[in-house]
C-alpha positions as CSV (number, residue, x, y, z in Angstrom):
1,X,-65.2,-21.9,-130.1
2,X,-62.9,-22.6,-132.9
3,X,-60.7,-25.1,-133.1
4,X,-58.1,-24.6,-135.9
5,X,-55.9,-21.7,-136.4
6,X,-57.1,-20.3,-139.2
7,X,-60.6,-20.4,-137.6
8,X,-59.5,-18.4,-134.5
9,X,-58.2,-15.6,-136.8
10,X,-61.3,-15.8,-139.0
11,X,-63.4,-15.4,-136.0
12,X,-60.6,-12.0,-134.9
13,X,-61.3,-10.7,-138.3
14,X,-64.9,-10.6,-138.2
15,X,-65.4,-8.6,-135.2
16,X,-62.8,-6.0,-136.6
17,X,-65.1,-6.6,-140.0
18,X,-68.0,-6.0,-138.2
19,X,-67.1,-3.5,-136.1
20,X,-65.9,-1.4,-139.5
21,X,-68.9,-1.8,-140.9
22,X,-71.3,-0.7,-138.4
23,X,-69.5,2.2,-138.3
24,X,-70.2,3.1,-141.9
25,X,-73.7,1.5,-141.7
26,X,-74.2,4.6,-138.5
27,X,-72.9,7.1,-141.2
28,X,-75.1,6.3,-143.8
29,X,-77.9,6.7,-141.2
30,X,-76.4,10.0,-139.7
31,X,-76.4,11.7,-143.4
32,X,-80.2,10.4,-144.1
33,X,-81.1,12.4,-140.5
34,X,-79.2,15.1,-141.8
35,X,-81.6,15.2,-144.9
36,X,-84.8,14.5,-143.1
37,X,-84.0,17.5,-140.5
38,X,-83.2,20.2,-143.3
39,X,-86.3,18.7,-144.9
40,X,-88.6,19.5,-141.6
41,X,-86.8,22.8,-141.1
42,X,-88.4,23.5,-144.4
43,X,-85.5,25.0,-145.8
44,X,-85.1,24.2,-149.6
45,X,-81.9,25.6,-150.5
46,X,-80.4,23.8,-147.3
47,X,-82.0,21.1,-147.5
48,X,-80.4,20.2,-151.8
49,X,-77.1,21.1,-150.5
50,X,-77.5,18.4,-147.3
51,X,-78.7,15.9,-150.3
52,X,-75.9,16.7,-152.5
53,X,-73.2,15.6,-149.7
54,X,-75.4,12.8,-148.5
55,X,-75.5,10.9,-152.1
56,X,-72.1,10.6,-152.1
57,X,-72.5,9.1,-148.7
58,X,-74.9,6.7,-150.1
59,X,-73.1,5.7,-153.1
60,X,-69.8,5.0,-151.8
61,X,-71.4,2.4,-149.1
62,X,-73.3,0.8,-151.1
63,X,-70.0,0.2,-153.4
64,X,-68.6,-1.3,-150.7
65,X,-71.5,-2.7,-150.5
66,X,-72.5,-2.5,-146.9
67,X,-75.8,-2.0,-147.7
68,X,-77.6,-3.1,-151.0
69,X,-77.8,-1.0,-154.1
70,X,-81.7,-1.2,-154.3
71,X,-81.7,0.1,-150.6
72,X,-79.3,3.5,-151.5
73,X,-81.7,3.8,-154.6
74,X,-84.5,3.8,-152.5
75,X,-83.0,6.0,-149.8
76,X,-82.0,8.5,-152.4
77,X,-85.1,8.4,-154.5
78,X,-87.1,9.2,-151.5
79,X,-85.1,12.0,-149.9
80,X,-84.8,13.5,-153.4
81,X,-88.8,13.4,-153.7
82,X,-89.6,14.6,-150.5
83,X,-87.4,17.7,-151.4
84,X,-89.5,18.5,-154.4
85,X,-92.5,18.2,-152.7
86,X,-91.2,21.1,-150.7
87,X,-93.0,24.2,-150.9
């Protein structure tokens, strides 16, 4: 338990902190399902306007950076190849 003042409102803000960011760490998740599903629909067109939306998604968590910048890269080069592998 903490023990001084400051440590008791450090320990408050972290499980508002961590509460915020789960929350954006469930979006970014939410708009890479939303990619993946147009994907297996197998619908091209919706599947690149899905992408466009969900890059900006990625982008602006990984600026904050909630999740690493390698880890949007690698999100965003892989949903953007499996759309062009699409028939």
């Amino acid at each position: 338990m903490a023990n001084t003042a400051q440590a008791r409102k450090r320990a408050r803000q972290a499980v508002k902190q961590n509460a915020h960011n789960s929350s954006l760490r469930s979006t970014l998740r939410t708009a890479i399902k939303a990619v993946r599903k147009a994907i297996d629909a197998g619908d091209k067109a919706a599947a690149m306007t899905t992408f466009s939306k969900s890059v900006s998604t990625i982008d602006r968590i990984a600026d904050k950076q909630i999740v690493h910048k390698n880890k949007a890269a690698r999100h965003k080069s892989r949903l953007s190849a499996a759309i062009k592998s699409m028939a």
